[in-house]
C-alpha positions in Angstrom: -11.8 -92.5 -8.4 -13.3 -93.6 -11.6 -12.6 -91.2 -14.5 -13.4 -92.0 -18.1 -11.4 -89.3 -21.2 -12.7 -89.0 -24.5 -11.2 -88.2 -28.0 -12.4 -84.9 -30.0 -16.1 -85.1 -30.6 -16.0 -84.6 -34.4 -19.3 -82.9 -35.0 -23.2 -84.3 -35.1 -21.7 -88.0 -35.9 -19.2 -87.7 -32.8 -21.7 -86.1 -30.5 -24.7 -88.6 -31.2 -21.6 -91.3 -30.2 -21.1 -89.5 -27.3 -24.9 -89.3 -26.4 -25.8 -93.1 -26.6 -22.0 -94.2 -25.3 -21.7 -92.4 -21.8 -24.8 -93.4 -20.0 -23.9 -96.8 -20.7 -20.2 -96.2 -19.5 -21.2 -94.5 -16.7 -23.1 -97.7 -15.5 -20.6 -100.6 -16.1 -18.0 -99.0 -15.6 -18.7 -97.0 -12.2 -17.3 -93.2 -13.6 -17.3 -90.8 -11.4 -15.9 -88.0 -13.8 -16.2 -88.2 -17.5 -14.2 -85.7 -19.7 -14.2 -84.9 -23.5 -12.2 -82.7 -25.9 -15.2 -80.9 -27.5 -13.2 -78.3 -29.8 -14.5 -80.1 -32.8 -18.3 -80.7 -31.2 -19.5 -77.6 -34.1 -19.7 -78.8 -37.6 -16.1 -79.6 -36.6 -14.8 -76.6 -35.8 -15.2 -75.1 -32.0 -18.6 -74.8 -29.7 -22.2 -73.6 -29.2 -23.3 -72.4 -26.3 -26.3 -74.4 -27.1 -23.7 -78.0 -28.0 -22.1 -77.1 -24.7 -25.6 -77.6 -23.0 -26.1 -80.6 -25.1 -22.8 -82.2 -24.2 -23.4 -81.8 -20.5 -26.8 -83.8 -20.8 -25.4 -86.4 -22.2 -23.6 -87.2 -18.9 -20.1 -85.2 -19.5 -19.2 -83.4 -16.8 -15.9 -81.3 -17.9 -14.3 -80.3 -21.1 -11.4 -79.5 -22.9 -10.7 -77.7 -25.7 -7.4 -76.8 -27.9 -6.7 -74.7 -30.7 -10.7 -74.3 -32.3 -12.1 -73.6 -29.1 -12.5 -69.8 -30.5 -13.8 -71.1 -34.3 -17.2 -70.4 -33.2 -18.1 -66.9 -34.1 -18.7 -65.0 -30.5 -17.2 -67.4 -28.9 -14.8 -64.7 -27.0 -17.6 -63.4 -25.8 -19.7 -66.7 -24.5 -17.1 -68.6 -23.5 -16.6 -67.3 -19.5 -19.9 -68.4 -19.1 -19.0 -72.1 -19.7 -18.0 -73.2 -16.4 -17.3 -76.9 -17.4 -15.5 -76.0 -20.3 -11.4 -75.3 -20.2 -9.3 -73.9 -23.4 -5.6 -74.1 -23.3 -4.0 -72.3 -20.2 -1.1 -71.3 -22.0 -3.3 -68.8 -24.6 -1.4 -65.4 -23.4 -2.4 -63.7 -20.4 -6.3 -62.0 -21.1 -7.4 -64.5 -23.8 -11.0 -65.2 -22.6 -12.0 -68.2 -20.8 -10.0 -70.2 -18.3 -7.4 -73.0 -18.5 -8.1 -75.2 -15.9 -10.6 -76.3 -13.4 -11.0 -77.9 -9.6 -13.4 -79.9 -8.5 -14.5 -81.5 -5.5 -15.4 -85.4 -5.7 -16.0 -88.5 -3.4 -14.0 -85.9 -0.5 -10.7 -85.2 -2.8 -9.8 -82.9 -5.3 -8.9 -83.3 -9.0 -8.2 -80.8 -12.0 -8.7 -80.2 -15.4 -5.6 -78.7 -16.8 -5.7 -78.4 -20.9 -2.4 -77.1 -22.4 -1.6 -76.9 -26.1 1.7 -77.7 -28.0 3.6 -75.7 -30.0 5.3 -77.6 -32.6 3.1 -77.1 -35.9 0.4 -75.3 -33.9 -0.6 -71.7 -33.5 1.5 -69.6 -31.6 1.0 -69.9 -27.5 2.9 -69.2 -24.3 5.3 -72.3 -23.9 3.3 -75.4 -22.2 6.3 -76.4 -20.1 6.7 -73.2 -18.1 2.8 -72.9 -17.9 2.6 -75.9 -15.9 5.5 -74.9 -13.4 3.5 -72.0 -13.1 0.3 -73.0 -12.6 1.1 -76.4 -10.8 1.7 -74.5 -7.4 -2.2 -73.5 -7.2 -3.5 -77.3 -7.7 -0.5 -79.7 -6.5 -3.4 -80.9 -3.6 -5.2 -82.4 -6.5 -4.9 -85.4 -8.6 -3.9 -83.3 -11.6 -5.7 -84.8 -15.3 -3.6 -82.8 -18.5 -5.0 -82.8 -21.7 -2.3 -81.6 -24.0 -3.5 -80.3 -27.5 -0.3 -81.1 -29.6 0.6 -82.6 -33.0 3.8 -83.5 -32.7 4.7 -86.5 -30.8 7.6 -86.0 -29.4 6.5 -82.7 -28.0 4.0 -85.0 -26.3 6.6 -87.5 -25.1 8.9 -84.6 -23.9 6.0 -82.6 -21.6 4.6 -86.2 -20.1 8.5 -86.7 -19.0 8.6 -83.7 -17.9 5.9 -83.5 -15.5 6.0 -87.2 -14.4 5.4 -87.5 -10.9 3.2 -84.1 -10.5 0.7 -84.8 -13.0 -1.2 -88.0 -12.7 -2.5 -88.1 -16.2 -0.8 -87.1 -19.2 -3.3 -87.7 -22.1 -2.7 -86.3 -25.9 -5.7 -85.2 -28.1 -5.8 -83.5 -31.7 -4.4 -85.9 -33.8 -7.8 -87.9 -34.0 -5.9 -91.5 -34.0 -5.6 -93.1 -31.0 -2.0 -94.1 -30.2 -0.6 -97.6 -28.5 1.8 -96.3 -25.8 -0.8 -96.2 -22.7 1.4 -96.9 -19.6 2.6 -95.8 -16.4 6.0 -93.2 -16.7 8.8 -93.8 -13.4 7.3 -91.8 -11.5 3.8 -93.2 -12.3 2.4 -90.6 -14.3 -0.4 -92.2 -16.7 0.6 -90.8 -20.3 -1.2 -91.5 -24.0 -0.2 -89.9 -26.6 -3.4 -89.7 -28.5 -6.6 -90.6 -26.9 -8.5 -90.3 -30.5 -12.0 -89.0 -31.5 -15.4 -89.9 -32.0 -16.4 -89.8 -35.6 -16.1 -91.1 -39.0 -13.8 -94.5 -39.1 -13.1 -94.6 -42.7 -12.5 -90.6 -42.9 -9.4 -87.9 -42.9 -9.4 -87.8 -39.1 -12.7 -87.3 -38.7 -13.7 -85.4 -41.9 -14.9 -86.9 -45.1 -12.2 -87.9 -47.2 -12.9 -86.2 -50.7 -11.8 -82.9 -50.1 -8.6 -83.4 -48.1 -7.7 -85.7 -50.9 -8.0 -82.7 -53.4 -6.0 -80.7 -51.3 -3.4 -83.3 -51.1 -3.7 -83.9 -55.1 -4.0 -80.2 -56.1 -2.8 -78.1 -53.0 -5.7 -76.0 -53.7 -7.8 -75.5 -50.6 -10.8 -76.8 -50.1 -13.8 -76.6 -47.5 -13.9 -79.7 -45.0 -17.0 -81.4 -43.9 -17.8 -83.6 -41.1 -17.9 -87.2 -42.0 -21.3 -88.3 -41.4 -21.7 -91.8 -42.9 -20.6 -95.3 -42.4 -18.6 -96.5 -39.6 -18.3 -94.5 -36.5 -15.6 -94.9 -33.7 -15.9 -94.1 -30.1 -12.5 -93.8 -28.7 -11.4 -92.9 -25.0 -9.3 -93.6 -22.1 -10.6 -95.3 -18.8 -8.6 -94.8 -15.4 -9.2 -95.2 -12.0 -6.7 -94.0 -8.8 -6.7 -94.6 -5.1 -6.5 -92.6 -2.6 -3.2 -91.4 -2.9 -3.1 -90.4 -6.4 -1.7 -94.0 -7.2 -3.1 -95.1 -10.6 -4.5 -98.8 -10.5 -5.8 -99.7 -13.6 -5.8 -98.1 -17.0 -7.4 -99.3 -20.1 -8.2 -98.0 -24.0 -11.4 -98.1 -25.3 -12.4 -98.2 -28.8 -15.8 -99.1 -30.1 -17.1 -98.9 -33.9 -20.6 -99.1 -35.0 -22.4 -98.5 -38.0 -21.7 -100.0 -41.5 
């Protein structure tokens, strides 16, 4: 199986990346599933129903989410209506939406399983436990985690920690795609930070005057989406056998624009 991951779509710059990068993926590279983190697909912060559409057009066929996923005004209320689309699965018990999905492919299974960190993030059931809990229900499948985190050794810690029952461990939210891709003992594939799509020469994604400010003054200020200059298109590209072994893993990280 083919599977192709890709970084938080940082508004109308990440998602016109998306639209003219995954058909073309899809065809050299073989994909069977492609995946993105669209919590940042709305001006930045969270998801349309109408983006959601969109992003499935384009040739995406789950996504995950992390802490914005509810940004959106009436998003609680859309949300169990997006049946391609996970938000962290350790939001307490109740919280609209679902954490994790199954799919059948090529004759085997493999899950979607989105978890968020809790170090410098908003408050959540613990990630850890989640997964013991959870991983009972899917352990037939090849098991894909996309943990929302910003520290990185929360990130190191959970990928150790589920090595061997995962068979992808792969970090978003940070926006910067990390150099540690490799296979853990018990072949587990872990990243710490797949990245984004948006604005290269940016504040993560947004446009850099603002967060600047805030940095200068420590006055708030409003954020906008970088639209201008160089864009990059960053994801992770995997493929496994039969048996859940992974045989090849490789970054991907393409700029355009000027």
């Amino acid at each position: 199986m083919k599977i192709l991951h890709i970084g938080d779509i940082m508004g109308k710059a990440g998602r016109s990346l998306l639209r003219s990068a995954v058909p073309q993926l899809r065809e050299e590279l073989g994909l069977d599933i492609v995946i993105a983190n669209v919590e940042n697909s709305a001006n930045g912060f969270g998801i349309t129903e109408a983006l959601y559409k969109d992003i499935l057009s384009y040739g995406v066929d789950l996504m995950s989410s992390g802490n914005h996923v509810f940004d959106v005004k009436e998003s609680e209320k859309f949300i169990n209506h997006l049946d391609k689309l996970v938000r962290p699965a350790n939001y307490p018990d109740g919280t609209p939406g679902k954490g994790y999905i199954t799919i059948e492919k090529n004759g085997s299974k493999f899950t979607l399983l989105n978890l968020m960190g809790r170090v410098f993030m908003p408050l959540s059931d613990c990630p850890f436990r989640k997964f013991d809990t959870i991983y009972p229900e899917i352990s037939d499948s090849f098991i894909l985690v996309d943990f929302h985190a910003e520290a990185t050794s929360e990130k190191n810690a959970f990928g150790l920690y589920v090595d061997g029952r995962a068979g992808a461990v792969l970090g978003t939210h940070t926006h910067v795609q990390t150099n540690d891709d490799r296979l853990l003992p018990n072949g587990t594939l872990y990243l710490t930070d797949v990245g984004m799509c948006g604005g290269l020469d940016s504040v993560i994604g947004m446009s850099a005057d603002a967060p600047i400010e805030r940095f200068l003054g420590g006055v708030p200020r409003k954020y906008e989406v970088e639209k201008a200059g160089k864009m990059v298109f960053n994801a992770l590209f995997f493929e496994y056998d039969d048996l859940g072994k992974i045989v090849r893993y490789s970054k991907i990280s393409q700029t355009s624009g000027e």
